[in-house]
N, C-alpha and C positions, 0 to 999 in steps of 0.2 A: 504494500500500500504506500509507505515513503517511497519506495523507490519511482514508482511509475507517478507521482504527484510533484515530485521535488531534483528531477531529472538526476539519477541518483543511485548508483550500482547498487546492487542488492544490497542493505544493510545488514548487518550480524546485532544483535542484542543479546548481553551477557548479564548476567549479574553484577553488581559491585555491594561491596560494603557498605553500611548505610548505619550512623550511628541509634538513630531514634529506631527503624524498622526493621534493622536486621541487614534487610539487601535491597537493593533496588533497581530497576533496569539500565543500564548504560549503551550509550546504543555507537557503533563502529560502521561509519561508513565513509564509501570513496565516490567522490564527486564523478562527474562523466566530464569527457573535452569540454571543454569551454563554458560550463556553468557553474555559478554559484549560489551559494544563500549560507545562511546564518547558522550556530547554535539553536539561537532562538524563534528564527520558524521553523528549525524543525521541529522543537520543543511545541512551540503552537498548534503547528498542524498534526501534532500527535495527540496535543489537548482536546481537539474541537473531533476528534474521529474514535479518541478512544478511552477506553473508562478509566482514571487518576492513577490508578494504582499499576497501570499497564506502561504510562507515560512516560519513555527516559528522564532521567534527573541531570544525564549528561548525554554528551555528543561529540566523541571525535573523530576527526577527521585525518583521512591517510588511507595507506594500501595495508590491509589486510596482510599480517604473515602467512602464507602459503607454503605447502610441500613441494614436494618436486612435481608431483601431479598434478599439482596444481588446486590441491583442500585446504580450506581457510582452517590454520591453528587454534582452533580455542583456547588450546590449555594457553598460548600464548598470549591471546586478549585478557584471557582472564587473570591471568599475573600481571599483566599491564594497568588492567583496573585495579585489583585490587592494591597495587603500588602507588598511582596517581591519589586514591581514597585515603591512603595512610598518609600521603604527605599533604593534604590538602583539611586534614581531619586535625 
């Protein structure tokens, strides 16, 4: 749904660490040629489409760690979050 709204390679959404809730969505994505937009529309347009507790709390931006095959890392996003959460905490 972001992707086809906000020109927008397929996003990944992980978990991250969340002092008050436990975890909370974090959302990793990589822009397409030549377009841009914000943290905060994407945070918007996940407001207005989807219910609060579904809605990233963050949003970054970049390429995706990949294999050789070419499969998006998780275990690697998700030590990226929860690294960015402790120093940000």
């Amino acid at each position: 749904m972001i992707a086809v709204e906000q020109g927008l390679a397929p996003p990944l959404v992980i978990d991250a660490p969340d002092p008050k809730w436990g975890e909370t969505p974090c959302a990793f994505v990589e822009l397409k040629q030549g377009r841009t937009t914000t943290e905060e529309e994407i945070i918007a347009f996940c407001k207005s489409r989807l219910a609060g507790f579904k809605t990233p709390r963050k949003v970054v931006f970049g390429e995706a760690p990949k294999t050789s095959v070419g499969k998006i890392q998780k275990y690697a996003l998700r030590a990226q979050a929860h690294s960015r959460e402790a120093i940000d905490l």
